[in-house]
DSSP file (Angstrom, degrees, kcal/mol; ACC not computed):
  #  RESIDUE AA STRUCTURE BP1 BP2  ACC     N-H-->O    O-->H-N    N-H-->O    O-->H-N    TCO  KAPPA ALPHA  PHI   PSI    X-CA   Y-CA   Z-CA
    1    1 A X    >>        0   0    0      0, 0.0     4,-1.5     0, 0.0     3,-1.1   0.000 360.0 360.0 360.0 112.1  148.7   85.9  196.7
    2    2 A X  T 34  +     0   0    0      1,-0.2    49,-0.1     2,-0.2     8,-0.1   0.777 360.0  62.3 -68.2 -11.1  149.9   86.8  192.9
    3    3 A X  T 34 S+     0   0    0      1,-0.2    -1,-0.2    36,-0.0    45,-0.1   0.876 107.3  46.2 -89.1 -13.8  151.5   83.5  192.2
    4    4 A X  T <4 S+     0   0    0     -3,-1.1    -2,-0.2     2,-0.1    -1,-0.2   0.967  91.8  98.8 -65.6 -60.8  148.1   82.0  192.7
    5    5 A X  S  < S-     0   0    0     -4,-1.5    46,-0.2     1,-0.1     5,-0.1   0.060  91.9-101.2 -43.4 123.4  146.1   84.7  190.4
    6    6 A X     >  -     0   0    0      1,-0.1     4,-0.6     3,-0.0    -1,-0.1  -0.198  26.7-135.5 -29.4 132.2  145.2   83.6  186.7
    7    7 A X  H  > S+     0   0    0      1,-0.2     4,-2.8     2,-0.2     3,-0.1   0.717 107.3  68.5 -87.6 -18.8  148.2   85.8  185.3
    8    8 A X  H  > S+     0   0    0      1,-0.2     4,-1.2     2,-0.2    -1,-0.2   0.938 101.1  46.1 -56.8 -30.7  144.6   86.6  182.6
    9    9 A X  H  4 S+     0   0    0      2,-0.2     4,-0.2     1,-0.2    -1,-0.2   0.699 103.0  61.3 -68.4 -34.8  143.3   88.3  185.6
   10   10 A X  H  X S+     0   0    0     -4,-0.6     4,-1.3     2,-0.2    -2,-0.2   0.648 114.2  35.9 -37.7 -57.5  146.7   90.0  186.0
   11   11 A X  H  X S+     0   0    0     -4,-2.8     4,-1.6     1,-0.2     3,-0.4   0.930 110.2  54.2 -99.5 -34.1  146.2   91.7  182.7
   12   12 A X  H  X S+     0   0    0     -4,-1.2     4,-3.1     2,-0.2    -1,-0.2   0.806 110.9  49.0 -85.2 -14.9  142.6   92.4  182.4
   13   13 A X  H  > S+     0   0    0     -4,-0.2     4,-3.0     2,-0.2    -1,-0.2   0.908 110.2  52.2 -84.0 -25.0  142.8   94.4  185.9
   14   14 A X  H >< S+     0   0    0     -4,-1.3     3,-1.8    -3,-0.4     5,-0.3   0.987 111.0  49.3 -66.8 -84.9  146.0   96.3  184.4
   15   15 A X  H >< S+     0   0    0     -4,-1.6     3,-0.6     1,-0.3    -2,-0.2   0.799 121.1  36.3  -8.1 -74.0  143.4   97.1  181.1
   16   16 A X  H 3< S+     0   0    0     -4,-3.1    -1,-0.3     1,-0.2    -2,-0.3   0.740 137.2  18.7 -67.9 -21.3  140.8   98.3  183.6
   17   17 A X  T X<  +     0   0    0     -4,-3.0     3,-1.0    -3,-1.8     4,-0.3  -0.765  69.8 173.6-162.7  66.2  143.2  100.1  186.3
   18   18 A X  T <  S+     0   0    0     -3,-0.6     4,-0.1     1,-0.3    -4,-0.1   0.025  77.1  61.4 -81.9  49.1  146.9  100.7  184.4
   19   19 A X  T >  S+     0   0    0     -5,-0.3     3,-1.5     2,-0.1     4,-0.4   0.588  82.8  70.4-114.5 -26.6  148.2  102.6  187.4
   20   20 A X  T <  S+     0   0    0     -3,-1.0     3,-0.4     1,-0.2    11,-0.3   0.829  92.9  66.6 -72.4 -19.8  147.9   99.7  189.8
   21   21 A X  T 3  S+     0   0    0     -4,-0.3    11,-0.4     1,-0.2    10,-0.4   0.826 110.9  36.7 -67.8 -21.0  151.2   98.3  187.3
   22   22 A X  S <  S+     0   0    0     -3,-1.5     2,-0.4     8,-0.1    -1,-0.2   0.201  91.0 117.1-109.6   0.8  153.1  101.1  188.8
   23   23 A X        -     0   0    0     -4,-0.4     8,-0.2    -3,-0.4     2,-0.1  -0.667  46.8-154.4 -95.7 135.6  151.9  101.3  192.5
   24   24 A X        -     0   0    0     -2,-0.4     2,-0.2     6,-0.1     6,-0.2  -0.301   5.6-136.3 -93.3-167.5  154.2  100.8  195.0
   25   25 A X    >   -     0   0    0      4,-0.5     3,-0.5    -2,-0.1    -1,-0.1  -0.548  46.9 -75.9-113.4 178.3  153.6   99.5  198.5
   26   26 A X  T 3  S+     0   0    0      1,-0.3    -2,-0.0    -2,-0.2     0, 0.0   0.451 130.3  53.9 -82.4   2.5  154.8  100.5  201.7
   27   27 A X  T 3  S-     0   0    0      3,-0.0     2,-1.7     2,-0.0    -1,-0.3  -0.685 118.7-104.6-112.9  62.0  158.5   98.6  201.0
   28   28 A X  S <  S+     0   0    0     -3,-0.5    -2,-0.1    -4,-0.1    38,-0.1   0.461  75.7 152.4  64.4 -13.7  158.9  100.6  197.6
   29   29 A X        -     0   0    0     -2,-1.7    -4,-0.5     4,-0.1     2,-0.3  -0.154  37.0-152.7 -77.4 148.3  157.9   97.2  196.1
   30   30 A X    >>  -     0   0    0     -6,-0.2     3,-1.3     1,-0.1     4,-0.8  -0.698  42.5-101.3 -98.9 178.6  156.1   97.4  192.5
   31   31 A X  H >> S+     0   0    0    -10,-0.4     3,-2.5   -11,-0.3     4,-1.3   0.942 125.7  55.3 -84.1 -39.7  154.0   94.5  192.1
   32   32 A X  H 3> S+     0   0    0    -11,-0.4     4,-0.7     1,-0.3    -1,-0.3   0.579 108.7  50.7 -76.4  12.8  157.1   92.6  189.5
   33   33 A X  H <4 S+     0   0    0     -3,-1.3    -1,-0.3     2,-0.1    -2,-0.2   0.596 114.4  48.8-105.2 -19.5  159.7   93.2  192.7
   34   34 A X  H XX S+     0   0    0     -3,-2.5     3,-3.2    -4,-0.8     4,-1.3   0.984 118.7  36.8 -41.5 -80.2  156.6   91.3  194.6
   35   35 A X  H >< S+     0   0    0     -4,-1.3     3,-0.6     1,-0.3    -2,-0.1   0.701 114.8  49.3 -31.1 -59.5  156.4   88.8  192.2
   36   36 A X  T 3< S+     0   0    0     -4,-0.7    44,-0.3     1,-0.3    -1,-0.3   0.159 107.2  58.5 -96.4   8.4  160.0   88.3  191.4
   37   37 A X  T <4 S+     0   0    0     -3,-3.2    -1,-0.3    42,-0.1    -2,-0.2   0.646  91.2 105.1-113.0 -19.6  160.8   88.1  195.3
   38   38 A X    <<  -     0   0    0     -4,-1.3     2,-0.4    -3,-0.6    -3,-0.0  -0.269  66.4-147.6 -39.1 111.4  158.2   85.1  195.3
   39   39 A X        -     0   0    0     -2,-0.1     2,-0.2    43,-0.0    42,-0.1  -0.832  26.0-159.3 -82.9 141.4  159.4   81.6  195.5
   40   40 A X        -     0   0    0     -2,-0.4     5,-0.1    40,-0.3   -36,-0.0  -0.679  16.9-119.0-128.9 163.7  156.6   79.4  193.3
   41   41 A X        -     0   0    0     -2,-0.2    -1,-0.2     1,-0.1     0, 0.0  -0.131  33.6-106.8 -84.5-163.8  155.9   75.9  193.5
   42   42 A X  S    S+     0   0    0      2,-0.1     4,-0.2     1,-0.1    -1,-0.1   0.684 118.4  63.2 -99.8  -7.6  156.6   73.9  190.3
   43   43 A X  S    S+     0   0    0      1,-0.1     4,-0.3     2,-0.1     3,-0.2   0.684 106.8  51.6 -74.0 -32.0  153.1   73.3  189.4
   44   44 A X  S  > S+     0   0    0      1,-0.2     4,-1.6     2,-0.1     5,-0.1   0.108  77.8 109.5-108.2  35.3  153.0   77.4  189.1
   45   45 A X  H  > S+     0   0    0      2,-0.2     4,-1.6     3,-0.1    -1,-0.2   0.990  74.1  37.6 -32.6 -84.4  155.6   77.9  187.1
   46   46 A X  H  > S+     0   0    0     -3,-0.2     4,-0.9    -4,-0.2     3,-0.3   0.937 110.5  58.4 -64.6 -42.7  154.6   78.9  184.1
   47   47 A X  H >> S+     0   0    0     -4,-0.3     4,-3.0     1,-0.2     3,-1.7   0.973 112.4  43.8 -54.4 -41.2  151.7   81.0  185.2
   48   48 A X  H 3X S+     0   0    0     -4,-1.6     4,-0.6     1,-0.3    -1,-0.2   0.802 105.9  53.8 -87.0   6.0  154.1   83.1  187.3
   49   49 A X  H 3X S+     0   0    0     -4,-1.6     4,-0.9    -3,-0.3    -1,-0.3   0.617 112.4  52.0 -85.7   3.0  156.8   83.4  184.7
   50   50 A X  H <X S+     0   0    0     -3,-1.7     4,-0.9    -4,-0.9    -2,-0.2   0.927 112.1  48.7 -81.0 -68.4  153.0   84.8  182.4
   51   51 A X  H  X S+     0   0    0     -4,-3.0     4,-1.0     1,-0.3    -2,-0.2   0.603 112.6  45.4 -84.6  -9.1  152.5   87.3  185.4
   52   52 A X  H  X S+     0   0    0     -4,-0.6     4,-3.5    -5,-0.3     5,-0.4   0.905 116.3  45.7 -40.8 -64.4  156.3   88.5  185.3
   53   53 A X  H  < S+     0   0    0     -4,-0.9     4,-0.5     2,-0.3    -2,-0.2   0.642 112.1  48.6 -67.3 -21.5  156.0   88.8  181.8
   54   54 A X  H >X S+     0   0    0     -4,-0.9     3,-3.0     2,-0.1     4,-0.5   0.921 115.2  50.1 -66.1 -79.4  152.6   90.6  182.2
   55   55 A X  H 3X S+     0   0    0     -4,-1.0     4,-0.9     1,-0.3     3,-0.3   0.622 108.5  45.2  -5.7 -67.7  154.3   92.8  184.8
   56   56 A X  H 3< S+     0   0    0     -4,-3.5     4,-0.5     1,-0.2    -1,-0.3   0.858 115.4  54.5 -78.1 -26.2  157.5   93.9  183.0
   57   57 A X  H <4 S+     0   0    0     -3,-3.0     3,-0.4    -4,-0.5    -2,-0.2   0.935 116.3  34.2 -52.9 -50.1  155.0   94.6  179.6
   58   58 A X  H  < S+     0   0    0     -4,-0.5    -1,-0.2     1,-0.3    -2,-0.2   0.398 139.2  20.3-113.4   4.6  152.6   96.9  181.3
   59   59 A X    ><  +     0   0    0     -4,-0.9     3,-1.8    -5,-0.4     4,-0.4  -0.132  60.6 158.4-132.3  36.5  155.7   98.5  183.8
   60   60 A X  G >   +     0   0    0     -4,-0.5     3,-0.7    -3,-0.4     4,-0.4   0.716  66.0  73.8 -58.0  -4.1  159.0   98.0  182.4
   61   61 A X  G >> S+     0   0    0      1,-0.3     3,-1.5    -5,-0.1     4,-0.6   0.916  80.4  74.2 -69.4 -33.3  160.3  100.8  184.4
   62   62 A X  G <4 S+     0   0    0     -3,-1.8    11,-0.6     1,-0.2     3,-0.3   0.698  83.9  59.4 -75.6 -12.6  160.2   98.9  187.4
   63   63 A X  G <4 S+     0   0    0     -3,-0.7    11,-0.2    -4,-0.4    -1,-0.2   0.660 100.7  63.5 -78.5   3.6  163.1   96.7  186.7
   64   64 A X  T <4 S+     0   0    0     -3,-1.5    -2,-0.2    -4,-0.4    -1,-0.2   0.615  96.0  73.8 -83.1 -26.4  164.8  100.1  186.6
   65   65 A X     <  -     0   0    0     -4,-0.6     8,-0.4    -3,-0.3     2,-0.3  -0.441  65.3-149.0 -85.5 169.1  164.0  100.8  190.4
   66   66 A X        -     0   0    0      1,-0.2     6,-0.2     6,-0.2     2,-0.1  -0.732  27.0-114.1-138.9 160.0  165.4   99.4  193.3
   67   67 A X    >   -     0   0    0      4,-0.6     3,-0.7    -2,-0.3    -1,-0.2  -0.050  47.5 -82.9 -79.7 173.3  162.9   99.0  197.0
   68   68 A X  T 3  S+     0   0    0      1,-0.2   -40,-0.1     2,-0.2   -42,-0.0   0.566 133.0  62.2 -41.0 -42.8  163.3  100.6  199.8
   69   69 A X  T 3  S-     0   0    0    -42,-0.2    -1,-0.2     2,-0.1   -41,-0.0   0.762 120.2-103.1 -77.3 -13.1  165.9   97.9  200.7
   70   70 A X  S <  S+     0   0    0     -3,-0.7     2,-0.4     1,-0.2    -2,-0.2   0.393  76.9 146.5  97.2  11.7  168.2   99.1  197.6
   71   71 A X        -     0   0    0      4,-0.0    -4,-0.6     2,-0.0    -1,-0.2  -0.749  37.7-160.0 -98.0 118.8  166.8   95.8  195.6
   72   72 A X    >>  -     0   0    0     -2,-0.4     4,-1.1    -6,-0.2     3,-0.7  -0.408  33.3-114.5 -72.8 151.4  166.2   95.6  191.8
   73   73 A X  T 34 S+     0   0    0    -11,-0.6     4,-0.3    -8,-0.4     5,-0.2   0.771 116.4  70.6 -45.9 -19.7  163.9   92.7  190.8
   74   74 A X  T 34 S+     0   0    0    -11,-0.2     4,-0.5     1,-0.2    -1,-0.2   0.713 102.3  45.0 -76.6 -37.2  166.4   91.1  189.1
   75   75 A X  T <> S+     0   0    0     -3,-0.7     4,-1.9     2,-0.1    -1,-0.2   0.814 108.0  56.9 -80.4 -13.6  167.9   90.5  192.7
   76   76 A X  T  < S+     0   0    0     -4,-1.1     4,-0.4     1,-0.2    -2,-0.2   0.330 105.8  47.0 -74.9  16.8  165.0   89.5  194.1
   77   77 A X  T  4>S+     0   0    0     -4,-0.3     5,-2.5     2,-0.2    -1,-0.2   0.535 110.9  50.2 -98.8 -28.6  164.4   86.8  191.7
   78   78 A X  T >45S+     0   0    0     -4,-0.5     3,-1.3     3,-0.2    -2,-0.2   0.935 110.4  54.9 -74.9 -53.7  168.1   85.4  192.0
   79   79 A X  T 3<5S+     0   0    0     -4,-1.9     2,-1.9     1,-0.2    -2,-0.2   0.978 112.6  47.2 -44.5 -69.2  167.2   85.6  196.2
   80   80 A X  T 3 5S-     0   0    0     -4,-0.4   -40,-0.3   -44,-0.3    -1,-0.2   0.415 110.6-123.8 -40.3   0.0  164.2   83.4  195.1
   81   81 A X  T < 5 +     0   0    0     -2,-1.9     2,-0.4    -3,-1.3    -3,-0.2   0.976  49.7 161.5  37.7  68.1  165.9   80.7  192.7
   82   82 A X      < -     0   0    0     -5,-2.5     5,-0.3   -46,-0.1    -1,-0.1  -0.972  34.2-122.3-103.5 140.5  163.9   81.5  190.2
   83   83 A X     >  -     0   0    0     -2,-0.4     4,-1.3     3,-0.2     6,-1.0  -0.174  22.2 -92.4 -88.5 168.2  165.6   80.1  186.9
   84   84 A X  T >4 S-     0   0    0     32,-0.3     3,-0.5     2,-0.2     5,-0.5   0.852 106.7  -1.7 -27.8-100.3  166.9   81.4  183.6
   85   85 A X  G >4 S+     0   0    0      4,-0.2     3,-0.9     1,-0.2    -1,-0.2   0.872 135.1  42.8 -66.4 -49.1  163.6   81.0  181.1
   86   86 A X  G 34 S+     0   0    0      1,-0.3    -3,-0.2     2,-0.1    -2,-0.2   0.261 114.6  50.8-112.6  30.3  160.9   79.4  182.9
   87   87 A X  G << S-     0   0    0     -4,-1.3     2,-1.4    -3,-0.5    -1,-0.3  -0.435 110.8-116.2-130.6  61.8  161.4   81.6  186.4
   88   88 A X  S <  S+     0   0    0     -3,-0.9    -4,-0.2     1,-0.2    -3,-0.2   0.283  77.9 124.1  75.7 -25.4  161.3   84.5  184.6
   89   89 A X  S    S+     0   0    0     -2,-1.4    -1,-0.2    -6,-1.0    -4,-0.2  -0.069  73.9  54.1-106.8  19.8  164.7   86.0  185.0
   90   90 A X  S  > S+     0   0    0     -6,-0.5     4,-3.5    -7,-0.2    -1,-0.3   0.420 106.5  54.3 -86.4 -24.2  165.8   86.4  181.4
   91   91 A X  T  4 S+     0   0    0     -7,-0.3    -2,-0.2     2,-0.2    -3,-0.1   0.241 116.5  38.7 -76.2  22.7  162.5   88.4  180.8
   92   92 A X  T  > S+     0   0    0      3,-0.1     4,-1.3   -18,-0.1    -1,-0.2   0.251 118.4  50.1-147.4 -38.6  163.8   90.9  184.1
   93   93 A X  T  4 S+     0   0    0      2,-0.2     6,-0.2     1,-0.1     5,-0.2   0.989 114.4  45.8 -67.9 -51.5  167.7   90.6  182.6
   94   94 A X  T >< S+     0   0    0     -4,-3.5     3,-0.8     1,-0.3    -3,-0.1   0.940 111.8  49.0 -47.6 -57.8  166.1   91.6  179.1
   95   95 A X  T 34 S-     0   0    0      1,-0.3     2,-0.3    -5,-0.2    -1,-0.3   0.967 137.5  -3.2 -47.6 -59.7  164.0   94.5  180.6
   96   96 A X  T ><  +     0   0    0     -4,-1.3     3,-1.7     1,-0.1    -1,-0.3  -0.506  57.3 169.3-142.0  67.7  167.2   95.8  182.6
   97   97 A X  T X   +     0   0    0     -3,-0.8     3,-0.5    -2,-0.3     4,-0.4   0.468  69.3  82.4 -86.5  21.9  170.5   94.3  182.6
   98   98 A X  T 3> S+     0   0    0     -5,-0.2     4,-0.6     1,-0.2    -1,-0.3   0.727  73.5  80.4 -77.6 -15.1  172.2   97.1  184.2
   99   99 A X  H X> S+     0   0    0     -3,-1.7     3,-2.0     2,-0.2     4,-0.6   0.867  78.5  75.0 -47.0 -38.3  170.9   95.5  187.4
  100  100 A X  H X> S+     0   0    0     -3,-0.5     3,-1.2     1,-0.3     4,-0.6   0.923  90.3  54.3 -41.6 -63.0  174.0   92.9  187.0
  101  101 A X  H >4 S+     0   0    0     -4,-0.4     3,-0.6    -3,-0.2    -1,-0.3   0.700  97.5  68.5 -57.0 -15.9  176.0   95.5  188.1
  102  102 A X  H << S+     0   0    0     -3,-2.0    -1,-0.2    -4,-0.6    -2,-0.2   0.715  94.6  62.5 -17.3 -52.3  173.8   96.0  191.4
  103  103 A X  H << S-     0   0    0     -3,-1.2    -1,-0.2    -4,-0.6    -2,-0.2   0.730  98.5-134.2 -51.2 -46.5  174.8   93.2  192.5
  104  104 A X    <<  -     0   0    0     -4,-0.6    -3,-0.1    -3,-0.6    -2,-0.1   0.594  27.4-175.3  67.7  36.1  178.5   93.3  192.8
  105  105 A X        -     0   0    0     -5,-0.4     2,-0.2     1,-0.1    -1,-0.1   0.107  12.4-156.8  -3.4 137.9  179.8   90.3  191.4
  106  106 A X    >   -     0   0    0      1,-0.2     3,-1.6    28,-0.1     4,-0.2  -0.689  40.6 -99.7-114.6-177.3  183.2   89.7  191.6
  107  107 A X  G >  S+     0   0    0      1,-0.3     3,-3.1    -2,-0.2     4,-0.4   0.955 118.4  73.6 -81.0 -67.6  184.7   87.3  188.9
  108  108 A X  G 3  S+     0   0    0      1,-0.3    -1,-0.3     2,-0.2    26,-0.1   0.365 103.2  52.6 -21.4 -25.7  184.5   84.2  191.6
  109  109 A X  G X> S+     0   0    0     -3,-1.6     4,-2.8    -2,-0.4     3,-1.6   0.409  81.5  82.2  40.0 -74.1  181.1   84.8  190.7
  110  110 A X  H <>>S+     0   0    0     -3,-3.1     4,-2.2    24,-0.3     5,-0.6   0.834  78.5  65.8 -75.1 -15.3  180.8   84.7  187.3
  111  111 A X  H 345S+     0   0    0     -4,-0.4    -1,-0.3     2,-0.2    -3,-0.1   0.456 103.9  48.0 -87.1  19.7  180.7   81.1  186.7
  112  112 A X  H <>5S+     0   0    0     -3,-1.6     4,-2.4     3,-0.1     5,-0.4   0.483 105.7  62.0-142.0 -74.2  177.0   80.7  188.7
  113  113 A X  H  X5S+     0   0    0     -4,-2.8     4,-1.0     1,-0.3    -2,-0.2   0.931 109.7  37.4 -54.2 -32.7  175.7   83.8  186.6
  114  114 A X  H >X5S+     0   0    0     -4,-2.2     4,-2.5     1,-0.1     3,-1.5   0.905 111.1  60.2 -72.8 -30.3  176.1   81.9  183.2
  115  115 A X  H 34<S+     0   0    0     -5,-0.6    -2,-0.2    -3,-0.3   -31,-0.2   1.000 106.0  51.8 -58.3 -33.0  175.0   78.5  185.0
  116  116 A X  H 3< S+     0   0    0     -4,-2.4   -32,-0.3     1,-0.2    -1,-0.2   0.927 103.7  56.0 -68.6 -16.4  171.8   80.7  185.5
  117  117 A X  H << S-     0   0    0     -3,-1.5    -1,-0.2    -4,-1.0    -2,-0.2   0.931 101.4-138.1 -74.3 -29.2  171.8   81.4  181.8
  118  118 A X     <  -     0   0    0     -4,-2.5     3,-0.2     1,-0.2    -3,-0.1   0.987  63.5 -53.9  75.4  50.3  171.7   77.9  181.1
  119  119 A X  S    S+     0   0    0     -5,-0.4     2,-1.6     1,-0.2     3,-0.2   0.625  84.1 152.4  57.3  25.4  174.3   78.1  178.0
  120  120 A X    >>  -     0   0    0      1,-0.2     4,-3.1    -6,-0.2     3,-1.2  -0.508  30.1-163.8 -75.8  98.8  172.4   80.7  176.2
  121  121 A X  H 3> S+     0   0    0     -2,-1.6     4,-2.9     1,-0.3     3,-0.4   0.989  83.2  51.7 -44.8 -55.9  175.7   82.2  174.4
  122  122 A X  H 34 S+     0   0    0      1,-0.2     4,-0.3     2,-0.2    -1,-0.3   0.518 106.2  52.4 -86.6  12.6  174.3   85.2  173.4
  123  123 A X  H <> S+     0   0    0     -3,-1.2     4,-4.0     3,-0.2    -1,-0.2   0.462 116.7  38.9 -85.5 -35.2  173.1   85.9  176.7
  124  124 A X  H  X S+     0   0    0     -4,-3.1     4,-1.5    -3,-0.4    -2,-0.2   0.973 110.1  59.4 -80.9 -31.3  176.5   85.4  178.2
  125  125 A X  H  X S+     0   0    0     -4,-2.9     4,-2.5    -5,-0.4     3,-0.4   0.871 108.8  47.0 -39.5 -52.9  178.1   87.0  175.3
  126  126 A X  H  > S+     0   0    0     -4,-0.3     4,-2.9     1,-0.2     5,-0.3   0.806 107.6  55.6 -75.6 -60.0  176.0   90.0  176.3
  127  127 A X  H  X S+     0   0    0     -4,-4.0     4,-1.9     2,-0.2     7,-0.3   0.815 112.9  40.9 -53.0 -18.0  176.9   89.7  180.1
  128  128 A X  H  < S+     0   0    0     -4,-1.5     6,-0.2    -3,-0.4    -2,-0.2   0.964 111.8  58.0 -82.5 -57.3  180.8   89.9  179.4
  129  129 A X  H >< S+     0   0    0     -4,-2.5     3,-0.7     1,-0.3    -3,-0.2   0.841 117.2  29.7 -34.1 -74.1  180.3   92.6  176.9
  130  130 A X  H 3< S+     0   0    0     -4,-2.9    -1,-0.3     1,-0.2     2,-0.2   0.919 135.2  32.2 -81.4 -15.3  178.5   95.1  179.3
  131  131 A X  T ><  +     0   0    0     -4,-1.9     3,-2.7    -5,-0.3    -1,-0.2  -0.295  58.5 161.0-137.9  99.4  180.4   93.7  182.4
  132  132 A X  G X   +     0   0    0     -3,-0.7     3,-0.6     1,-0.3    -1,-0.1   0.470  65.3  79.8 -83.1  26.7  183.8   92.5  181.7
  133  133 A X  G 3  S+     0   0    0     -5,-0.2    -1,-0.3     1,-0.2   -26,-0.2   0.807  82.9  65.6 -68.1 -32.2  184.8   92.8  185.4
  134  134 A X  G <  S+     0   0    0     -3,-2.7   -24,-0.3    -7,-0.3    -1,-0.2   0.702  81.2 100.8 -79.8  -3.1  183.1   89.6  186.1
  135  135 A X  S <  S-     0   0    0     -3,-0.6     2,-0.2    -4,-0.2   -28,-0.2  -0.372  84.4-112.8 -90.9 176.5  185.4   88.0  184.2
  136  136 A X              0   0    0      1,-0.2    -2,-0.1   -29,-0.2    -1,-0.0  -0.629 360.0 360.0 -96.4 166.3  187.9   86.4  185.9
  137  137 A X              0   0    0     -2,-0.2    -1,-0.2    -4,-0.1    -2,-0.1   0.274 360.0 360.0 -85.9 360.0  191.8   87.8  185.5
């Protein structure tokens, strides 16, 4: 189970064995669309936003793929509730925020993708800017 694993453990196996950051599984998954499909308790919080944040360092390509199912990580972290900063999901927006469009937002929407930014301006600034469809007419 990765949300258990020392996210130090995470990185040293990545050191000894960097291919394992880029092996998928038999749903297409890379380990950060594991990870980022994970719901985590609240005591491991912060380690599994560490092992995201290892994950998108030693892969960042994988927030560029989609699974098997058609799924970015960046929607299987939203499926997950995982929040804005401390679940991870600005370091998975950063990595790839073309994922936003994946999604397929309409502007009814758009007012639950800033609540996930949690009033970072220049993060929303940044959402309108590359998709001003979500806003509303």
């Amino acid at each position: 189970r990765i949300e258990r694993c020392p996210h130090q453990l995470i990185q040293l196996a990545f050191e000894i064995h960097p291919a394992l950051a880029s092996a998928r599984d038999e749903h297409g998954n890379f380990p950060l669309h594991t990870a980022a499909s994970k719901t985590v308790s609240r005591k491991s919080t912060q380690n599994h936003l560490r092992i995201i944040q290892c994950l998108i360092h030693n892969y960042p390509d994988a927030c560029k793929v989609t699974n098997l199912d058609g799924k970015y990580p960046m929607g299987l972290a939203i499926e997950s509730g995982k929040k804005w900063r401390s679940g991870g999901l600005q370091d998975i927006f950063d990595a790839f925020p073309g994922a936003i469009d994946s999604l397929n937002l309409d502007a009814g929407c758009f007012p639950f993708v800033l609540a996930k930014t949690k009033n970072d301006v220049s993060k929303m600034f940044q959402m309108l800017s590359m998709f001003p469809n979500l806003m509303p007419s």
